[in-house]
C-alpha positions in Angstrom: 111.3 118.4 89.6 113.0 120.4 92.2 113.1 118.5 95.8 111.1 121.2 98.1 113.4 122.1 101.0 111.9 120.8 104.2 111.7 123.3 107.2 114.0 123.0 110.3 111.4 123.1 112.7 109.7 119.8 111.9 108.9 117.8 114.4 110.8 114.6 114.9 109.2 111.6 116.1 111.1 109.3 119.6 109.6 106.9 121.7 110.4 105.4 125.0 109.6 102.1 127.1 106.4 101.6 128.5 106.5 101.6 131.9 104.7 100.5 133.8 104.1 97.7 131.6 100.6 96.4 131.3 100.5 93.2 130.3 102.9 90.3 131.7 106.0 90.2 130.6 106.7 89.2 127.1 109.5 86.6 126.2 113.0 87.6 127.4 114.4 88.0 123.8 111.3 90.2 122.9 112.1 92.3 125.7 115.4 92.6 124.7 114.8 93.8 121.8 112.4 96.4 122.6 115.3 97.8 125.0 117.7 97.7 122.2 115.1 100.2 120.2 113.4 101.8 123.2 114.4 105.8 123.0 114.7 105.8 118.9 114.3 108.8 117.5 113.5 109.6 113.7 114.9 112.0 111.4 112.8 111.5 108.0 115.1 113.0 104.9 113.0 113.4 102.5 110.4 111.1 100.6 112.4 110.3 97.2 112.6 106.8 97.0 113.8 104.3 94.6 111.0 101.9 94.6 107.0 102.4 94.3 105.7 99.6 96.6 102.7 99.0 96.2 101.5 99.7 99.9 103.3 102.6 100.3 101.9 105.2 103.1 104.2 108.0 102.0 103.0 110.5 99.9 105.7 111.1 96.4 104.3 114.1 95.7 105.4 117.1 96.7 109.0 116.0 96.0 110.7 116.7 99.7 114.5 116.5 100.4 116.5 117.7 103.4 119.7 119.8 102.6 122.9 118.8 104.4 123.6 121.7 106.5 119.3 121.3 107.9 120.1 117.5 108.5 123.4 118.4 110.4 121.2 121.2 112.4 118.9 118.5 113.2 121.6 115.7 114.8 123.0 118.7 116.2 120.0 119.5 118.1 119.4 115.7 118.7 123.0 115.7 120.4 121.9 118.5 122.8 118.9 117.1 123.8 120.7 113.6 125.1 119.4 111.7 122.5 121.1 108.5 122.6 119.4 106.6 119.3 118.9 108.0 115.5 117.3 106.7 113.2 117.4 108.0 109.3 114.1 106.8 107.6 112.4 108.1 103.9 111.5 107.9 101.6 115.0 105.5 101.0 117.8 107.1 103.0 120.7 105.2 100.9 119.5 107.1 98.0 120.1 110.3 99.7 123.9 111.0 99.4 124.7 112.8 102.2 123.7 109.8 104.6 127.3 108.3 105.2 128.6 112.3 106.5 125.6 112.2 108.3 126.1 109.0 109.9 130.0 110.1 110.9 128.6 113.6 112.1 125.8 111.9 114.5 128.6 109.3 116.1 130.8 112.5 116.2 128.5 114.1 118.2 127.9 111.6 120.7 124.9 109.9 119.4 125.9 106.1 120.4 123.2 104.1 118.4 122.7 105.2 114.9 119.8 103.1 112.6 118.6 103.3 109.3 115.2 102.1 107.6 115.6 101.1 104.2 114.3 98.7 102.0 118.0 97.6 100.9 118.6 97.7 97.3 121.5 100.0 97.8 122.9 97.2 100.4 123.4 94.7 97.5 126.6 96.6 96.6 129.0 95.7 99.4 131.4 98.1 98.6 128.1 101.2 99.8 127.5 98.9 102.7 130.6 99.2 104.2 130.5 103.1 103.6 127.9 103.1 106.1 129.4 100.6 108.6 132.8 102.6 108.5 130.9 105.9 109.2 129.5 104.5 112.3 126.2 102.5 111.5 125.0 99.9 114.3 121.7 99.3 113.8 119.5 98.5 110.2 115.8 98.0 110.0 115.4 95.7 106.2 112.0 96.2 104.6 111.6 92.6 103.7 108.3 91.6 103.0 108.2 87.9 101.4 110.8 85.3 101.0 109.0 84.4 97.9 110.5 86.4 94.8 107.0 86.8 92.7 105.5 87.9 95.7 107.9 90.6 96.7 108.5 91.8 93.2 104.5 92.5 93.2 104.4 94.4 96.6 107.6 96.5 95.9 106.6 96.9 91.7 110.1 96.5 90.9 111.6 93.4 88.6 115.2 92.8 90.5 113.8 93.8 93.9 114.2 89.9 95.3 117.7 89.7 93.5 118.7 93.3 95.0 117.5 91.7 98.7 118.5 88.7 98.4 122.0 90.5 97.6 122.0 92.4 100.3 120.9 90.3 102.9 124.2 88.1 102.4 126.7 91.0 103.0 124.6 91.7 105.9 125.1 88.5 107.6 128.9 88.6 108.3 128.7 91.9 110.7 127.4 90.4 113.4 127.7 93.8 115.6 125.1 95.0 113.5 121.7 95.1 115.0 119.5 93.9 112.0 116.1 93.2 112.5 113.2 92.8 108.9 110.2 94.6 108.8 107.5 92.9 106.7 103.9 94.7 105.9 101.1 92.2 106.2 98.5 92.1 102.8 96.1 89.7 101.6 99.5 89.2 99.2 101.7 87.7 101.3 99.7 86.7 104.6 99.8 82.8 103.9 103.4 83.5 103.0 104.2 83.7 107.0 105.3 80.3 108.0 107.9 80.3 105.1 108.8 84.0 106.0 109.7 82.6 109.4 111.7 79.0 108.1 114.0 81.2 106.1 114.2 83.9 108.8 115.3 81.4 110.9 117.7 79.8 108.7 119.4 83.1 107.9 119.6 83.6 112.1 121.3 80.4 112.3 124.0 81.4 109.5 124.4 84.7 111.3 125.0 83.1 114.3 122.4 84.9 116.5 117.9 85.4 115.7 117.0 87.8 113.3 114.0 89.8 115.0 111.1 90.5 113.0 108.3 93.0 112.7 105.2 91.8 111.2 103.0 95.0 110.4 99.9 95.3 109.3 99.4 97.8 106.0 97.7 101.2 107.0 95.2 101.8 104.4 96.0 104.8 103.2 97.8 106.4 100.0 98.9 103.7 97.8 97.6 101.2 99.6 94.4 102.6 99.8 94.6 103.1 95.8 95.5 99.5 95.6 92.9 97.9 98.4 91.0 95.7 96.2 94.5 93.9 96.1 95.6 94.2 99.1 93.2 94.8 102.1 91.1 92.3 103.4 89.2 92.2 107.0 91.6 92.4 109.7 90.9 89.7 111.5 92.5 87.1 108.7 95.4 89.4 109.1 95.8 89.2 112.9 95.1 85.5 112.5 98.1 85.0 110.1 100.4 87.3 112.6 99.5 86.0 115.9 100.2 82.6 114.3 103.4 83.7 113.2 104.4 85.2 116.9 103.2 82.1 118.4 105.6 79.7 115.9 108.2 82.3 116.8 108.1 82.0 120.1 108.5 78.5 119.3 111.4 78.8 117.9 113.2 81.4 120.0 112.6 83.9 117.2 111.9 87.7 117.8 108.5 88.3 116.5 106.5 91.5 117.0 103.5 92.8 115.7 102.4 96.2 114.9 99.2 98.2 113.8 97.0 95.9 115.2 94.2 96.6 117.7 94.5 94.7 121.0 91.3 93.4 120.8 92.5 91.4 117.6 95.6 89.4 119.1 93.9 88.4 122.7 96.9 87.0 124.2 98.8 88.0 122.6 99.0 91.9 123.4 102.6 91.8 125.0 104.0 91.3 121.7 102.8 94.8 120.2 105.2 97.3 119.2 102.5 99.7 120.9 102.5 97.7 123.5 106.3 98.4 124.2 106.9 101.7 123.0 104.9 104.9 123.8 105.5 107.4 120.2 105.9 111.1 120.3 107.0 114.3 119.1 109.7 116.3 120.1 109.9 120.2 118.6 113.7 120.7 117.9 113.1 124.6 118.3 111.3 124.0 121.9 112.0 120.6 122.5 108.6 120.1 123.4 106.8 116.5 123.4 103.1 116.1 122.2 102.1 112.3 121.8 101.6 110.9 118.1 97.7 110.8 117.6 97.2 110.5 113.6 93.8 112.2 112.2 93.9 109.4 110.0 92.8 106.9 112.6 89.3 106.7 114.8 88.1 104.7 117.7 85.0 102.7 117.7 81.4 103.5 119.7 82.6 101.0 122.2 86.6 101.2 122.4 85.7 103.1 125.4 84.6 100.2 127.2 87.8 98.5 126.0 90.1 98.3 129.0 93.3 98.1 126.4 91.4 101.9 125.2 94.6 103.8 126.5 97.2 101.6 124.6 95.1 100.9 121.2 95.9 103.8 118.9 92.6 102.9 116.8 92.1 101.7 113.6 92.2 104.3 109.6 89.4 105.5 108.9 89.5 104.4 105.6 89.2 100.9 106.9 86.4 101.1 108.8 84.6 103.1 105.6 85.3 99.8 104.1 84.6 97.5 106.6 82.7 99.1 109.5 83.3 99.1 113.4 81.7 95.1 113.5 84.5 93.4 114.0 86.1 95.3 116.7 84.8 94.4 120.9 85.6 96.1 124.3 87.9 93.5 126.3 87.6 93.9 129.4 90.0 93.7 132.2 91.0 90.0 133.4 91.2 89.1 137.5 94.8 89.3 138.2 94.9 85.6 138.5 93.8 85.6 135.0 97.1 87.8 133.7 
């Protein structure tokens, strides 16, 4: 099937630091790496991808592809508006061929901080890696969801995905100026997996010389992973249980731990350590370069989040979830004495 050509006036997505911040400060290293990604802006190439996780929130169908000379328009327009950090996300941008040009052309233009999100297979051949790297690529966000190989070969439905990563993840260690963090999405799969996730993650830091931040995500139940919930969705408090557990060991250990799609009322002391937290997500028009804030219709709030003094931070929680397994574990928090904070 014919990839349908995807319009030049879609919006992108960018994001910049919350300020003020409204909880106390998290750890140093967590702030610093919310500062190294603070101001990303997306460019999504298409959703052909080269793996069928089965959590996926991408639709595969219709078949969508950016041309060259549309993703050139786009960093173009990027470039003009002073944006100073790109990211190219999917779909699987390493399967799209163009991405090396397009990496040169964004550095070319002035774009200092270029990033892609991929889930890595193409890395395990060293010889594409260092295509990207000599383009220009500093930054790489590694979909890397269990340490344990029967486990990630179930959530990504591919047979050689933990040889492919595990590949890849060693001629990503030498290049230390690369700014490598690991995304993992948080199921009923993998969340006792955490602990081990972390030892290895911090074993890989100490071989790179320098902590390997992590995201620990929480699935959104929708698409695939809403055809697949029986599997993998489970009540979200054993979820935020698992994560805030994880943070805390992190923390611990100096690593970089953030979590992400989880309601503040689920990680009570926790909160500083959201990526929602952080980062405050919108859109920008590329025609207009006009900014509306990222609200999906996918998500709700609750018949008390209004009473919730986190209400203007928490983005909500999918719909499909709560169809599933209804408003009763979500509360209002209310807002602690400042001696409290």
């Amino acid at each position: 099937m014919k990839p349908q050509r995807l319009v030049l006036d879609q919006r992108i997505s960018t994001s910049r630091l919350r300020r003020p911040f409204p909880f106390a400060e998290p750890a140093a290293h967590v702030t610093r790496f919310f500062e190294r990604v603070g101001g990303m802006s997306s460019i999504f190439v298409g959703n052909i991808c080269n793996q069928r996780c089965i959590y996926c929130d991408t639709p595969r169908e219709p078949v969508t592809s950016l041309t060259p000379e549309d993703a050139r328009a786009r960093v173009d327009r990027m470039a003009e508006l002073g944006i100073r950090r790109l990211m190219f996300v999917g779909g699987e941008p390493t399967i799209w061929r163009d991405l090396p040009a397009l990496i040169g052309h964004a550095r070319a233009r002035g774009i200092p901080d270029v990033f892609i999100a991929t889930n890595g297979l193409m890395l395990s051949y060293e010889r594409y890696l260092r295509r990207l790297l000599d383009a220009g690529l500093t930054g790489l966000e590694l979909s890397f969801d269990d340490f344990d190989a029967a486990t990630q070969r179930t959530l990504s439905a591919n047979d050689q995905a933990d040889v492919l990563l595990d590949q890849a993840v060693e001629h990503l260690l030498p290049h230390r100026d690369l700014f490598l963090f690991f995304l993992a999405v948080v199921t009923r799969v993998n969340r006792r997996h955490l602990p081990a996730y972390l030892d290895r993650l911090a074993a890989l830091g100490a071989r790179r010389g320098a902590p390997i931040p992590a995201i620990f995500t929480h699935l959104k139940p929708i698409t695939f992973a809403y055809e697949n919930r029986d599997l993998l969705v489970e009540p979200i408090g054993a979820a935020a249980a698992a994560i805030v557990a994880a943070v805390r060991l992190g923390l611990e250990r100096g690593l970089p731990i953030i979590h992400k799609e989880l309601p503040p009322c689920q990680t009570p002391g926790y909160e500083a350590y959201a990526w929602e937290a952080n980062l405050v997500e919108y859109c920008v028009d590329l025609g207009a370069a006009e900014l509306a804030s990222v609200q999906s219709p996918m998500l709700a709030k609750g018949p008390r989040c209004g009473e919730c003094c986190h209400d203007d931070i928490c983005v909500g929680v999918y719909r499909n979830y709560v169809d599933q397994f209804g408003w009763g574990e979500f509360h209002p928090v209310t807002r602690p004495s400042p001696g409290e904070r």
